[in-house]
C-alpha positions in Angstrom: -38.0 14.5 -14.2 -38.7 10.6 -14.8 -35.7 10.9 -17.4 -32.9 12.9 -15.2 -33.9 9.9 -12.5 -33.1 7.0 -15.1 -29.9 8.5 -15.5 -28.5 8.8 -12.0 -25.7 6.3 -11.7 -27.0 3.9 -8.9 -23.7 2.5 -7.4 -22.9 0.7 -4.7 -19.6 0.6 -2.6 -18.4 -3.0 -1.1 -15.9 -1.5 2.3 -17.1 1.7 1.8 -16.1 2.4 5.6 -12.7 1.6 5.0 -9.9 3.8 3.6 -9.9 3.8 0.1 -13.5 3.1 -0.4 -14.6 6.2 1.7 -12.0 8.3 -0.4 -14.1 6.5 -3.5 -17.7 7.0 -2.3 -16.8 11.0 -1.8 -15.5 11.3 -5.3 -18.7 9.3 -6.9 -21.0 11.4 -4.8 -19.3 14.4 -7.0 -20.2 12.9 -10.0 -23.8 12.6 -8.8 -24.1 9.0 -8.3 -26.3 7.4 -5.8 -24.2 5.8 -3.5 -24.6 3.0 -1.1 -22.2 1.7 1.4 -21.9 -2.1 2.0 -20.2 -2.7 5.4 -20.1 -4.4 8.5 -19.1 -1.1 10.4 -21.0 2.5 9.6 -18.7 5.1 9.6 -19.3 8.6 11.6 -17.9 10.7 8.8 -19.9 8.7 6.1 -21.7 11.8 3.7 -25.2 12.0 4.7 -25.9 11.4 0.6 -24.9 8.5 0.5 -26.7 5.1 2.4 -25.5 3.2 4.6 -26.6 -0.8 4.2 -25.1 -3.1 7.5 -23.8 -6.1 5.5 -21.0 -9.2 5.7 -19.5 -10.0 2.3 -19.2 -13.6 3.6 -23.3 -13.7 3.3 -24.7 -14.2 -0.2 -28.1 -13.4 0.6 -26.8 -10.3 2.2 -24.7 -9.3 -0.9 -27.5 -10.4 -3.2 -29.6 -8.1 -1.6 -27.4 -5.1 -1.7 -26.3 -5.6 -5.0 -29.9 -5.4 -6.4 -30.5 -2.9 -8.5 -27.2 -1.3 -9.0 -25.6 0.0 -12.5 -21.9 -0.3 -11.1 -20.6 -2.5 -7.9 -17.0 -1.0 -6.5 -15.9 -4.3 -4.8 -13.3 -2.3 -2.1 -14.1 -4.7 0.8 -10.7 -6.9 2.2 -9.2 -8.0 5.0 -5.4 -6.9 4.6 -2.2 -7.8 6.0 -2.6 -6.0 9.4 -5.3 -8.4 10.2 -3.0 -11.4 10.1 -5.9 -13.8 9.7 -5.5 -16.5 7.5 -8.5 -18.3 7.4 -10.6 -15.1 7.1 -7.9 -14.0 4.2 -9.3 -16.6 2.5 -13.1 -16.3 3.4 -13.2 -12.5 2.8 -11.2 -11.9 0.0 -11.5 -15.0 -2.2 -15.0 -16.3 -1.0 -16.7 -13.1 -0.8 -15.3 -11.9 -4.2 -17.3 -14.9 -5.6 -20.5 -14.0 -3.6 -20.1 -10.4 -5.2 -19.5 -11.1 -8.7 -22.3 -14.1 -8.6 -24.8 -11.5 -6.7 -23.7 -9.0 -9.9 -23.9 -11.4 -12.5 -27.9 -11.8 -11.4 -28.6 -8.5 -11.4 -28.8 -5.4 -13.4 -25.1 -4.4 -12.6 -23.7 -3.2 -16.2 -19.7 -2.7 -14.8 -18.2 -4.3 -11.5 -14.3 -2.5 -10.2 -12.5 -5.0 -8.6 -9.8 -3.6 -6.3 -7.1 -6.1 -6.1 -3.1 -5.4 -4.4 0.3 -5.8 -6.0 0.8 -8.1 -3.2 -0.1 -11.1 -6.1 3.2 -10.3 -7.4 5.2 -11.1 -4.0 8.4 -10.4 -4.8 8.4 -9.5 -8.6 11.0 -11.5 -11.1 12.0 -8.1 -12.4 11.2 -3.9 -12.7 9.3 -2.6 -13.4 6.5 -5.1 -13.3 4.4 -5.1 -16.5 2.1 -7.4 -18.5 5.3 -10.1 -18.8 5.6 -10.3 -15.2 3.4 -13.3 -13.6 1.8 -12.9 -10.3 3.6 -14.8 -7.7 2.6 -14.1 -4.4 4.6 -15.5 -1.4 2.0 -14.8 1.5 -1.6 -15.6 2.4 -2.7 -12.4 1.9 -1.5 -12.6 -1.8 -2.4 -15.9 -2.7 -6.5 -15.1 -1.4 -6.6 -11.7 -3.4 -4.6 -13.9 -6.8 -7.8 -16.2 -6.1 -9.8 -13.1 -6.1 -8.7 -12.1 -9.7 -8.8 -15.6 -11.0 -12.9 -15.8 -10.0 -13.0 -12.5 -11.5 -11.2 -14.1 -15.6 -13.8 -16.7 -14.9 -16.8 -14.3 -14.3 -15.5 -12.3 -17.3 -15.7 -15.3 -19.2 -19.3 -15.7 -18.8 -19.8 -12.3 -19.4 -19.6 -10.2 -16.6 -17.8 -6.9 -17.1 -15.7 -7.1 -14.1 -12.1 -4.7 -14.1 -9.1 -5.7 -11.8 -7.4 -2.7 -10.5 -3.9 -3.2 -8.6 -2.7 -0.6 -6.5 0.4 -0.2 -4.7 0.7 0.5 -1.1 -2.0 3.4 -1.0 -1.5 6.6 1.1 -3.3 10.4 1.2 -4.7 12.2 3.8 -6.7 10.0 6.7 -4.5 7.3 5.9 -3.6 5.6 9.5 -2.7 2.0 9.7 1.1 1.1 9.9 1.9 4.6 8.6 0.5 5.9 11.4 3.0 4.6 13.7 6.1 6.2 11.0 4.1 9.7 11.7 4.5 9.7 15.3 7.9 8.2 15.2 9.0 11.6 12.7 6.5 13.9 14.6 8.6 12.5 18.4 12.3 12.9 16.0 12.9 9.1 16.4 15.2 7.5 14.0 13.8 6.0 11.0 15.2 2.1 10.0 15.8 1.3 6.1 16.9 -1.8 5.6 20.0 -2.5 4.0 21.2 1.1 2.1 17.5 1.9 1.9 18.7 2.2 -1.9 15.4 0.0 -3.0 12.6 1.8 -5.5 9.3 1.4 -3.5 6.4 2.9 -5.3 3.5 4.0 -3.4 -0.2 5.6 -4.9 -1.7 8.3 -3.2 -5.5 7.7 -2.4 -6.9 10.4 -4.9 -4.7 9.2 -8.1 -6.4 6.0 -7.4 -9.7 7.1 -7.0 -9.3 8.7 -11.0 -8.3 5.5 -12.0 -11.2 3.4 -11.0 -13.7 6.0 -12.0 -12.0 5.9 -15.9 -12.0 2.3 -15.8 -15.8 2.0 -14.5 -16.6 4.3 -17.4 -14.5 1.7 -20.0 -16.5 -1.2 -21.3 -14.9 -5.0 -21.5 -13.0 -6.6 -18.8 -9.3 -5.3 -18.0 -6.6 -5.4 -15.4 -4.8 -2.2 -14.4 -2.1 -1.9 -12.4 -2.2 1.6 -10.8 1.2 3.5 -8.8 3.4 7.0 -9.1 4.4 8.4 -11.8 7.2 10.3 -9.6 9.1 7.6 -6.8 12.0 7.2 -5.8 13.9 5.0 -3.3 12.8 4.1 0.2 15.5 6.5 2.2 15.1 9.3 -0.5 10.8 8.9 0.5 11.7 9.1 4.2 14.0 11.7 4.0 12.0 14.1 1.9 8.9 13.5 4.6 11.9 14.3 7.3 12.8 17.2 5.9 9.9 18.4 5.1 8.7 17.6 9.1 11.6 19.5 10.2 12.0 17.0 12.9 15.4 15.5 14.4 15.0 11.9 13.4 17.5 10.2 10.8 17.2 7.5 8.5 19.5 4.7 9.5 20.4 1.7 7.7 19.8 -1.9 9.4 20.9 -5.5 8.3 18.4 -7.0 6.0 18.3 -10.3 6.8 18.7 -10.4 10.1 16.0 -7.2 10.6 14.1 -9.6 7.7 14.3 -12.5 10.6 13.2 -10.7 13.3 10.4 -9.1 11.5 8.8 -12.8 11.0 9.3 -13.8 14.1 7.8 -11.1 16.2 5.2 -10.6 13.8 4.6 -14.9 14.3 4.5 -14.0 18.1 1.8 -11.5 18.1 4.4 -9.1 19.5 4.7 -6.5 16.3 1.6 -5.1 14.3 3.9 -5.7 10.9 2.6 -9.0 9.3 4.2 -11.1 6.4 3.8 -8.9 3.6 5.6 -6.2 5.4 8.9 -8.2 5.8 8.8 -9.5 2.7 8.3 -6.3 0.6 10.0 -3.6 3.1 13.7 -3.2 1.4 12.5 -4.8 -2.1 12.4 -2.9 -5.1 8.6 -3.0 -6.1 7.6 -0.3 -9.2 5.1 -1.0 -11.9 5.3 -0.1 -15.7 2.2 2.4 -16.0 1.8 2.5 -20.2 -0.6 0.7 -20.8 -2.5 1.7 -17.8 -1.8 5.5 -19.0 -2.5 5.0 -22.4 -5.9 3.1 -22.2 -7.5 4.8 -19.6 -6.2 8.5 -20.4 -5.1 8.6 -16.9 -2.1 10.4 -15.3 -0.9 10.3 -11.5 -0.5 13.8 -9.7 1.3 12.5 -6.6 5.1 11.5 -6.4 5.9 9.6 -3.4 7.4 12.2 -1.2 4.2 14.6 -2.0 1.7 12.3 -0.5 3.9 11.5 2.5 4.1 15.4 3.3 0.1 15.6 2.8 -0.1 12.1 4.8 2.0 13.7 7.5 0.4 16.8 7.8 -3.3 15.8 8.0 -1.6 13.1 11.2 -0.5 16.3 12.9 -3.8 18.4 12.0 -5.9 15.7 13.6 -3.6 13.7 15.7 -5.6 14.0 18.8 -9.0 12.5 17.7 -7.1 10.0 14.9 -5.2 8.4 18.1 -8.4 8.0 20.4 -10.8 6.9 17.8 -11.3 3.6 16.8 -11.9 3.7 13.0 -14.0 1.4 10.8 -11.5 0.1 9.3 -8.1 -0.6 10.2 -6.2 1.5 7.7 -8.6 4.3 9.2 -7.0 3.0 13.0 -3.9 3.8 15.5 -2.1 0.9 15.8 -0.6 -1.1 18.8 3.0 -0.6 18.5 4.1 -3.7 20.4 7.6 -4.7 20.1 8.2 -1.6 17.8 7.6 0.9 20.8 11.0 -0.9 22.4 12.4 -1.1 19.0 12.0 2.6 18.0 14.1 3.3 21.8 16.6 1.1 20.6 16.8 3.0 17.0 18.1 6.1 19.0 21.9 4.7 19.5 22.3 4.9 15.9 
């Protein structure tokens, strides 16, 4: 018995309340790790396997503490662009990177998962982005999760095993957040905007896809950076009309001006009139698509979800549990309705189209 106990995988999970890291901890508690949550919020749905440790990533102590002990640390906890914070951009996702890989680097933790954003790339120089391509990010959240992964080369350096794993905008079932609001809009049969011809290739990565990636490069020794997306994607109207027609609903696509929608965006969002923040004008009618080869070949990993497939499973776990999704306040605020704001006046508008 002594010898089955040595070789339980004792992990813990940095935002393990949030989105993705509550999709993660269910898929390590298959594999029959011990799992601990590390979180400022406690989630109701959290497994009853898995612990639950009250904790801010902005404390080393605190991080020291929970890190203790552990064989792998999934490092899931950030604020993102919803938050539209920039001080705490910095102090979450830079500062309490370090105080994670420091608190991993004195303790028994064999393997550290960063989980990073493709929002270091801004606005790429080219498609698909791939190992040529140098990050570039053009917004606060960027530039803190860039100074994320550039603690992380220095850690490695020292001799920390510490992955980077970029995903694109993530989606699945449970996912709320901004995406939340485009359900309701298609479940009501409001118009959808695109902007410009909609005609840009927007990969997205659907929650599970991701979750197979981090656990194959968890279980690959020696730092590495991965970025992780679709296989199958396709432009931004094709995405929204295949979730329309798969809805069965009366709304449309319809195309506006980019840079005067761009201009508005900013400015609403600069008011604290429109839950949409930087990131989301910036990136909204880009192309963004990485080059998965590498990512493929070294980790023997392969997507299963095209971008209109997880919109459709996104969409239809919004209507199965619409009801308690829009009066519960989640841990996390991908796991959270959102204020519509502005957008509530803008979707009206949207109708004459």
């Amino acid at each position: 018995m002594e010898g089955e106990t040595k070789n339980i995988n004792r992990v813990l999970v940095t935002g393990g309340s949030g989105y993705f890291g509550s999709v993660l901890v269910q898929r390590l508690l298959k594999q029959g790790a011990a799992v601990s949550i590390f979180d400022l919020q406690d989630s109701p749905d959290r497994p009853t396997q898995a612990d639950f440790i009250r904790g801010d990533i902005r404390e080393p102590e605190a991080v020291r503490s929970a890190c203790a002990g552990r064989d792998q640390v999934y490092h899931c906890v950030a604020l993102v662009p919803l938050a539209k914070d920039l001080a705490k951009f910095w102090s979450v996702n830079r500062d309490g990177t370090r105080n994670l890989l420091q608190a991993c680097r004195e303790s028994t933790v064999s393997k550290v998962i960063v989980l990073s954003t493709s929002a270091v790339f801004g606005v790429p120089e080219k498609n698909p982005v791939d190992d040529t391509v140098a990050p570039h990010p053009r917004e606060d959240y960027g530039k803190a999760k860039l100074a994320a992964e550039q603690l992380c080369h220095e850690y490695a350096a020292q001799g920390l095993d510490v992955t980077v794993i970029r995903p694109r905008t993530i989606m699945g079932h449970g996912r709320l957040g901004i995406m939340q609001i485009l359900f309701e809009w298609v479940r009501q049969g409001r118009n959808i905007p695109v902007l410009g011809k909609g005609d840009n290739r927007y990969q997205f990565v659907h929650a599970d896809d991701l979750a197979d990636a981090c656990l194959k490069a968890a279980a690959k020794k020696g730092p590495a950076i991965y970025n992780i997306g679709a296989e199958k994607f396709c432009t931004m109207r094709e995405t929204l009309e295949g979730l329309i027609a798969h809805a069965g609903t009366k709304s449309k696509v319809v195309s506006l001006p980019m840079g005067l929608t761009v201009a508005a965006m900013k400015i609403t969002s600069a008011l604290g009139i429109s839950p949409l923040a930087p990131y989301h004008s910036l990136m909204y009618g880009r192309d963004m698509y990485f080059d998965l080869t590498r990512t493929k070949r070294e980790l023997q990993w392969s997507p299963r979800y095209g971008n209109v497939e997880m919109f459709c499973e996104s969409y239809d776990w919004y209507l199965k549990n619409r009801e308690q999704a829009l009066n519960t306040q989640g841990p996390s605020l991908h796991r959270s309705p959102v204020n519509q704001g502005i957008l509530r006046l803008a979707s009206l508008l949207l109708q004459i189209f």
